[in-house]
C-alpha positions as CSV (number, residue, x, y, z in Angstrom):
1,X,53.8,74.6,-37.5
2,X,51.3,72.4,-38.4
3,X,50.2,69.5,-36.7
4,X,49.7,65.7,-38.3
5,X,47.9,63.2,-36.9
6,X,50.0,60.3,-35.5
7,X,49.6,56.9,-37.0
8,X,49.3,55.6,-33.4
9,X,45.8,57.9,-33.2
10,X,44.5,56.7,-36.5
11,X,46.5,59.4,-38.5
12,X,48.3,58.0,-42.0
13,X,51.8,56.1,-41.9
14,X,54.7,57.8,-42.4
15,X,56.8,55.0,-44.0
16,X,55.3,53.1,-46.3
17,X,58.1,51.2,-48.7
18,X,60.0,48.6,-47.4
19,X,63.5,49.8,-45.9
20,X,66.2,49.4,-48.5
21,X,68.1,45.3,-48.7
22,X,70.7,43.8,-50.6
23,X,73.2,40.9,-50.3
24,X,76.1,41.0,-48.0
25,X,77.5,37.9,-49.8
26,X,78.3,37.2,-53.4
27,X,80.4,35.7,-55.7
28,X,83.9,37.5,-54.3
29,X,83.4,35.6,-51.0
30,X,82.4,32.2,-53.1
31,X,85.5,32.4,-54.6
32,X,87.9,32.8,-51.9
33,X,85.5,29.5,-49.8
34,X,86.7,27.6,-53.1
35,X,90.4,28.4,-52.8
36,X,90.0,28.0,-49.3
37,X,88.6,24.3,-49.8
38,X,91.6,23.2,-52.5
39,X,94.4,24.0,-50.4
40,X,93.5,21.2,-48.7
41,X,93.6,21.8,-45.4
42,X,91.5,24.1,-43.4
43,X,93.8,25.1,-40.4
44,X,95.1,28.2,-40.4
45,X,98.7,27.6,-39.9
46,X,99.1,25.1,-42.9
47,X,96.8,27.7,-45.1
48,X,96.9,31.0,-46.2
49,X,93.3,32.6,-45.9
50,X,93.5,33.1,-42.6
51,X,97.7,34.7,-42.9
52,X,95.7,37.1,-46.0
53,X,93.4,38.4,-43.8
54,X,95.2,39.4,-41.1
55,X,98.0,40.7,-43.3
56,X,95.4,43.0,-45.0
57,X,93.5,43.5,-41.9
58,X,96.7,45.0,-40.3
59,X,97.7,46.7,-44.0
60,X,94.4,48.9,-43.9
61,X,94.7,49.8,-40.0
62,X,98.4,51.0,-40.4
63,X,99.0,48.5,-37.5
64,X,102.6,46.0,-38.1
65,X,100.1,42.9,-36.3
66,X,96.9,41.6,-36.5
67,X,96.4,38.2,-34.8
68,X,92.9,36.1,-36.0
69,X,90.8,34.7,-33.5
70,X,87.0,32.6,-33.1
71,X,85.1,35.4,-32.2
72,X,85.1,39.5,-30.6
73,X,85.0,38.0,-27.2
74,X,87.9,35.7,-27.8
75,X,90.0,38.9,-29.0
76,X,89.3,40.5,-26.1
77,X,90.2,37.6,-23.9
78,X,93.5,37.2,-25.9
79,X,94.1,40.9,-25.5
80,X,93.5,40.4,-21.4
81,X,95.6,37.5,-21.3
82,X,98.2,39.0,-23.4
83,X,98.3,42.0,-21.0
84,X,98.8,39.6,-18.3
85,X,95.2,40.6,-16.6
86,X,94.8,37.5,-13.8
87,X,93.3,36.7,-10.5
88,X,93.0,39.8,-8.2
89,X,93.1,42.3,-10.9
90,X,90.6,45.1,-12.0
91,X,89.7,46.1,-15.4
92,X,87.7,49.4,-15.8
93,X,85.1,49.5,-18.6
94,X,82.0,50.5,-20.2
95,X,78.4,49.2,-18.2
96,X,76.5,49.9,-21.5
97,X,78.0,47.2,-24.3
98,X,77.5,43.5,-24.9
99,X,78.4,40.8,-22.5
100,X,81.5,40.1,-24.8
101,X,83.5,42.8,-23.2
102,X,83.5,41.7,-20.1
103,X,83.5,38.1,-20.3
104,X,87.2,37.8,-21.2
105,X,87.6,39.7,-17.8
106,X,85.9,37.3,-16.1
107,X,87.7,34.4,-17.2
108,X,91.2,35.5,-16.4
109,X,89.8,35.7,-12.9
110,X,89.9,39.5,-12.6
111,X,87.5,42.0,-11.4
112,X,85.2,44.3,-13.8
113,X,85.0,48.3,-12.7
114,X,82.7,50.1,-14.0
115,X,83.1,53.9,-14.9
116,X,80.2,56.4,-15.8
117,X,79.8,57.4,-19.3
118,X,79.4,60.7,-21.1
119,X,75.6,61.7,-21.8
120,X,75.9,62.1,-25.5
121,X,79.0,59.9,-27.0
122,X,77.6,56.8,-25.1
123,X,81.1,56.3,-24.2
124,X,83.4,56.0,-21.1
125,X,84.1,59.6,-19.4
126,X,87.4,59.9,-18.7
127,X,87.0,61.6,-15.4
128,X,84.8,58.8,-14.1
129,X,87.5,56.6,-15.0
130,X,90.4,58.5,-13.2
131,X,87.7,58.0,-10.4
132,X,87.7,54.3,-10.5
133,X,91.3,53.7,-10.6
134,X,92.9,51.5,-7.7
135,X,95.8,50.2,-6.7
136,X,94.7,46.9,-8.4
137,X,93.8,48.5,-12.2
138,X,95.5,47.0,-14.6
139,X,93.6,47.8,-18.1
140,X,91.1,50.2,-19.5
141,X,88.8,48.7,-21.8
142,X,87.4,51.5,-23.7
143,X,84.2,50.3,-26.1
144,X,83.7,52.5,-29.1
145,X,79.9,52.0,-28.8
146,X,77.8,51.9,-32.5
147,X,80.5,53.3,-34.4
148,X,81.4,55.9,-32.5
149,X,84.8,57.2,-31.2
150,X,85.1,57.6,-27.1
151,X,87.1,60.4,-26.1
152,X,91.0,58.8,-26.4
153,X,93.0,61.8,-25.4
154,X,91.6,61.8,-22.3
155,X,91.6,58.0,-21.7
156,X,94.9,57.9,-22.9
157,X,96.3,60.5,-20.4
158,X,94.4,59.1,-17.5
159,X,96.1,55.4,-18.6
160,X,99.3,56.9,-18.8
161,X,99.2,59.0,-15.9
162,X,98.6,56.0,-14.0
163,X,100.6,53.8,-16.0
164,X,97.7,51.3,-17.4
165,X,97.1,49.7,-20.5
166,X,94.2,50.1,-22.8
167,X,92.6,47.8,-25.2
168,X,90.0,49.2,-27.7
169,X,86.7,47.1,-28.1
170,X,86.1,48.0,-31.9
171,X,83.6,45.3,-32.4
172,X,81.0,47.7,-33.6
173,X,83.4,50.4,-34.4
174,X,84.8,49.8,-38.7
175,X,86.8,52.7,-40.2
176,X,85.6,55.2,-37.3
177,X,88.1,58.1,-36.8
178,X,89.1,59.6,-33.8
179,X,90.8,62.9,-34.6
180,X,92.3,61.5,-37.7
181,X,93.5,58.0,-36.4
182,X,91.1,55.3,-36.2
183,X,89.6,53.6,-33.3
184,X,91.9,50.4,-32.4
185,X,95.3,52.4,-33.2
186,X,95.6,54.6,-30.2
187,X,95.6,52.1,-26.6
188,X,98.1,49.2,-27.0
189,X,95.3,46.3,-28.9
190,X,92.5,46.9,-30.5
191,X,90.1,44.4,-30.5
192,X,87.6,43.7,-33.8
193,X,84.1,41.2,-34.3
194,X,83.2,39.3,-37.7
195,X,80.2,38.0,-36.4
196,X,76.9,37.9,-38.2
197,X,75.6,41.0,-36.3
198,X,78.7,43.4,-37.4
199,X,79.9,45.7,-39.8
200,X,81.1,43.3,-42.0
201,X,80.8,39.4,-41.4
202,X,82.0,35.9,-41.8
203,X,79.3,34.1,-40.0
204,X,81.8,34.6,-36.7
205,X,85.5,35.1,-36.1
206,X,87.1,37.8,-34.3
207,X,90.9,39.3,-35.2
208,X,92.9,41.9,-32.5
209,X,95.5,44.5,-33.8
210,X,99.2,46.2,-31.8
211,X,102.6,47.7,-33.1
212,X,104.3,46.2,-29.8
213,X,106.0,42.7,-31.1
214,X,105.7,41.4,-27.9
215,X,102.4,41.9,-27.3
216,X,101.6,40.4,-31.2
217,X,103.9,37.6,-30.0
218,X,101.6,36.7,-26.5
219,X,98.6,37.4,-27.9
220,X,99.3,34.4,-30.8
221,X,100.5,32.2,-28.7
222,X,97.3,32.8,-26.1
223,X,94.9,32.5,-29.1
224,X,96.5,29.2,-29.9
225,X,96.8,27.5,-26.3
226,X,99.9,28.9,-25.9
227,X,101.2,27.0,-28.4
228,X,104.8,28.3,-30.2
229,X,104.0,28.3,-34.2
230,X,106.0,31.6,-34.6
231,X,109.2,31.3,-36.2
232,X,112.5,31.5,-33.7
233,X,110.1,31.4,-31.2
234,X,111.1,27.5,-29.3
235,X,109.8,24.2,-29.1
236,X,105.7,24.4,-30.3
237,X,104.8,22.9,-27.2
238,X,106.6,24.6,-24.4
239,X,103.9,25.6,-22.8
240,X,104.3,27.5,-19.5
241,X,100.5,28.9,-18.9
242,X,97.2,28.4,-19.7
243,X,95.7,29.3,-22.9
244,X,92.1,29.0,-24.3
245,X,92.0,27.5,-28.3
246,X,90.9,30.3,-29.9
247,X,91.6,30.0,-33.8
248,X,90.1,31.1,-36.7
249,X,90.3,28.8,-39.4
250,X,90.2,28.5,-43.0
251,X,87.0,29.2,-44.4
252,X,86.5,32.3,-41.5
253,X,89.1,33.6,-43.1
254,X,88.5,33.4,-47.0
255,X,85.4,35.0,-45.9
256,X,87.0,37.9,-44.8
257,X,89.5,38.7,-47.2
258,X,86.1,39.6,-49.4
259,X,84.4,41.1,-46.9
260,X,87.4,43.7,-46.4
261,X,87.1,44.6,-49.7
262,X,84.2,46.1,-48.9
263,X,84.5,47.9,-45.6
264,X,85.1,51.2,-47.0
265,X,81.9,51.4,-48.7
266,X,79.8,50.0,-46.1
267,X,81.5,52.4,-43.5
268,X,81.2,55.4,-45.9
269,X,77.2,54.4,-46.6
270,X,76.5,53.7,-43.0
271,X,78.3,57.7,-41.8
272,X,76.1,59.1,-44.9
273,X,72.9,57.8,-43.8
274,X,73.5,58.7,-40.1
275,X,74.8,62.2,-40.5
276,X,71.5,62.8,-42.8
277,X,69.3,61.5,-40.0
278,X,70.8,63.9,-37.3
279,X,71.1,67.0,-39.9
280,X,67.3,66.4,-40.4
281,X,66.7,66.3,-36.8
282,X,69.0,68.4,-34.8
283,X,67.3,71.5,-34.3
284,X,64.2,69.6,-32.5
285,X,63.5,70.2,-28.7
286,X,63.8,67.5,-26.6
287,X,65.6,65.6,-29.2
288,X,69.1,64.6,-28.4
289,X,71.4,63.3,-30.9
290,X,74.5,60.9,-30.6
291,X,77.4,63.8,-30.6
292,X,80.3,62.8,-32.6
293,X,83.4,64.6,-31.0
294,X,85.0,67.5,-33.0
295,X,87.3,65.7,-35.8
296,X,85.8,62.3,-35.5
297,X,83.9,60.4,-38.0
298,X,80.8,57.7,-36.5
299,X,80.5,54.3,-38.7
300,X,76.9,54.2,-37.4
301,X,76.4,50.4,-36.0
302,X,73.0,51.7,-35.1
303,X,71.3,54.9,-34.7
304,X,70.6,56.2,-31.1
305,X,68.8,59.1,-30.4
306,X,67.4,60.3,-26.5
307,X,64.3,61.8,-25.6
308,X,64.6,64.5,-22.9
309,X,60.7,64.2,-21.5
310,X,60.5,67.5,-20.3
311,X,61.6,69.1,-23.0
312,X,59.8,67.1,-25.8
313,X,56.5,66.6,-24.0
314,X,56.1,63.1,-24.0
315,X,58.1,59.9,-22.2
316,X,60.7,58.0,-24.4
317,X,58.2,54.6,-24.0
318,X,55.6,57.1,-25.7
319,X,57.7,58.2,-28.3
320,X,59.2,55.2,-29.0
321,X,55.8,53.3,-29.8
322,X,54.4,56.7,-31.8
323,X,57.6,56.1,-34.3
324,X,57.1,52.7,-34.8
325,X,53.4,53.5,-35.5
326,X,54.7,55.5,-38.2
327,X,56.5,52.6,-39.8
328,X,59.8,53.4,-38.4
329,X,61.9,50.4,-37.2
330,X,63.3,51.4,-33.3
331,X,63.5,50.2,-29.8
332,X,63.8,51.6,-26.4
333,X,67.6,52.1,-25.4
334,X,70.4,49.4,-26.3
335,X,70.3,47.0,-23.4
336,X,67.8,46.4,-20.4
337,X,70.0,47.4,-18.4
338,X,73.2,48.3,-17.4
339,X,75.5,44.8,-17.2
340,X,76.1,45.4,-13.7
341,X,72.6,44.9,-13.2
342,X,72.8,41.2,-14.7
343,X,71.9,38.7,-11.9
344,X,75.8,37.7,-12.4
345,X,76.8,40.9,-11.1
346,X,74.1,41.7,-8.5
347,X,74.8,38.0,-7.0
348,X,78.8,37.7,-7.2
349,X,77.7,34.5,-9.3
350,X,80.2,34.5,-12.3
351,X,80.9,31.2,-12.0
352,X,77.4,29.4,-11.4
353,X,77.4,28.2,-7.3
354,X,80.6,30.1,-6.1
355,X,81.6,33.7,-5.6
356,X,84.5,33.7,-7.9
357,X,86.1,35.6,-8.9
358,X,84.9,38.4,-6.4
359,X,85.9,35.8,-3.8
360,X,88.8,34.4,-4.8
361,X,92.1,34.4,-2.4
362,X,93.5,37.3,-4.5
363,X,90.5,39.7,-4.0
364,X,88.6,38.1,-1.2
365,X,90.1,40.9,1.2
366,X,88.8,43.4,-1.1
367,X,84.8,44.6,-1.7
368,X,83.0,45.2,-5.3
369,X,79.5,45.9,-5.1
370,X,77.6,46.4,-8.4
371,X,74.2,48.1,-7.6
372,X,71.6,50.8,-9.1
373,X,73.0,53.9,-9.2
374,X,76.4,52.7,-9.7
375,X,77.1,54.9,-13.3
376,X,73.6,56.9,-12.7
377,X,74.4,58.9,-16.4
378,X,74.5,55.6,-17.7
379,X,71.5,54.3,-16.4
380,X,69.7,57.7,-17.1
381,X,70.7,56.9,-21.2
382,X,69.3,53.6,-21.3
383,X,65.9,55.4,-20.2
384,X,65.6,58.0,-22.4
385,X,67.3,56.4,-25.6
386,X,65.4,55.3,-29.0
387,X,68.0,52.9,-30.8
388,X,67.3,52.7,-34.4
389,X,69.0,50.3,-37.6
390,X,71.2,51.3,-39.6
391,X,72.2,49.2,-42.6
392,X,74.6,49.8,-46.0
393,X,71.3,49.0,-47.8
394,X,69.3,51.8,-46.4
395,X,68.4,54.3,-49.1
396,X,67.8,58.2,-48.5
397,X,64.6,57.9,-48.8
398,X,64.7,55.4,-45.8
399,X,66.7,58.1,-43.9
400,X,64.1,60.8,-45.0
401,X,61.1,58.8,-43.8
402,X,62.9,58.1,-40.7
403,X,63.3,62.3,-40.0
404,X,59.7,63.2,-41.4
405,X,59.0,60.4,-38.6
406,X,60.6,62.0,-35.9
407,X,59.5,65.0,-36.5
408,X,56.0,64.4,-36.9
409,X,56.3,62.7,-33.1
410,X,58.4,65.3,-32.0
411,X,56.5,68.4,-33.2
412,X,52.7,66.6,-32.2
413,X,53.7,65.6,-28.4
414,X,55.5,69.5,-28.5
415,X,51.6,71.0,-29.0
């Protein structure tokens, strides 16, 4: 095996073309913004952008309802609400995702648990979630983290051994397959981001996706201030709960119609260029790639690899700044830390000067303590993993730089 000398010691780069671009937008999403702007109106009950794109949202997921909301976050807060999640409740998640997930949970007053996660998906382990389970659960909230499927059998039987619901955080999960259905089809909602940052964007907007017409039928009215617009469905403003104001409007979703035209190919890039990256890199020790379950397909958000220190010779810190010596764009792990470390969290201070909702009347008699060493696999991820891009526009010669990269790391540190 020969050795090469690493950028970071004065050796030669590994990458040195720019990674692959191109435009997200073009002229299919101008042209939906003009139709949008001559109908007139630009609120989605009087137009018909928004009513397309959830009609084809919900055509391409197999789904019979797809409700459009402002943002991820607000889908995920319509899909608590809709579930009925309120004061005194517990909802069990993910501690590695974006403060998105659990915000929703927070504003309906209710508790976030968090489980432990399995070392190689990323994603909730379904033993660690039977663990968590109380007498006051009330939903899972599973996150498909960067494109790739958690494993839903098992969720599923835990929820419905202990008769819970489950809602799907998709947000970074497009067209991924779990066993043949895709992510956001198999708990009762599944929950979906346009924001800038995602798969596919329109600058921000979020839409959420069930078969049960009653669930479809809350989750509108919650998105929309409880508001009745539905047809048959009473007075417009009998309004018997609070509700946020949570629509999408007009332009959001002219933007999308286009976008969704394009999903397949982004999705299909984005699998191509990640399967090539852990193909080329596999067989390397100390090197741990993402594992995609048996029969599932990854939509590759990002990249995220894990350094086993013993193994491979060198710290994940070390091998992180050799790779981006070598040209390769990465940083260490996902988040800082897991959420429950967030000073929100660690202080019981959700709501800035008070200890709501942990608190509240409806819990107060009850004890959550968010601490390190709380989901220790978890923690021991977001210490070892190397998170790396992955875009529609990367070429394979981006994905080839990236493995030559690795291994050059991998094999010198290995000496």
């Amino acid at each position: 095996m020969q050795q090469e000398k690493l950028a970071l010691l004065g050796g030669p780069k590994t990458k040195t073309t720019d990674y692959g671009t191109g435009k997200r937008f073009g002229k299919e999403e101008l042209k939906e913004l003009k139709e949008a702007l001559d109908q007139n109106t630009l609120f989605y009950w009087y137009g018909n952008k928004v009513k397309t794109f959830t009609k084809n949202f919900a055509d391409m997921y197999g789904s019979k309802y797809c409700v459009a909301t402002s943002s991820g976050t607000a889908a995920i807060h319509v899909a608590l609400g809709a579930l009925g999640v309120g004061p005194g409740d517990e909802v069990i998640t993910s501690p590695i995702t974006d403060m998105g997930t659990v915000i929703g949970i927070l504003f309906q007053n209710a508790i976030p648990v968090f489980a432990d996660l399995d070392p190689n998906t990323y994603n909730l382990d379904p033993a660690s979630v039977e663990s968590k389970i109380t007498d006051r659960t009330k939903v899972i909230l599973v996150v498909h983290l960067a494109g790739n499927a958690a494993d839903m059998d098992g969720i599923m039987e835990v929820a419905h051994r202990h008769h819970l619901k489950v809602i799907e955080d998709c947000a970074q999960s497009y067209l991924t397959y779990y066993k043949g259905k895709l992510c956001g089809t198999i708990g009762d909602i599944g929950c979906f981001s346009v924001n800038d940052f995602k798969t596919i964007s329109a600058g921000d907007g979020g839409m959420l996706i069930t078969n049960n017409e009653e669930l479809y039928r809350r989750s509108f009215r919650f998105a929309d201030k409880n508001y009745n617009r539905l047809p048959s469905a009473g007075p417009v403003r009998d309004v018997t709960f609070l509700a946020p104001n949570y629509r999408m409007n007009e332009l959001t979703g002219a933007v999308g119609i286009a976008q969704l035209d394009k999903l397949k190919w982004i999705c299909d890039r984005r699998n191509a260029y990640g399967e090539r990256i852990s193909a080329g890199i596999r067989d390397l020790p100390g090197i741990e790639i993402p594992k995609v379950i048996d029969g599932c397909r990854s939509s590759y958000w990002f990249y995220m690899f894990r350094v086993d220190e013993k193994k491979a010779g060198v710290s994940r810190d070390q091998f992180t700044d050799a790779l981006a010596a070598e040209g390769i764009q990465c940083g260490r792990g996902y988040i800082p830390t897991c959420v429950y470390g967030y000073d929100m969290f660690a202080n019981h201070n959700a709501y800035d000067g008070t200890r709501c909702p942990f608190g509240c009347p409806k819990y107060a008699k009850h004890d959550i303590s968010y601490r390190p060493g709380l989901c220790p696999t978890a923690e021991e991820i977001l210490k070892t993993a190397i998170k790396m891009p992955v875009n529609e526009f990367f070429t394979d010669q981006d994905a080839d730089d990236v493995i030559h990269a690795i291994r050059k790391v991998a094999n010198y540190y290995r000496k």
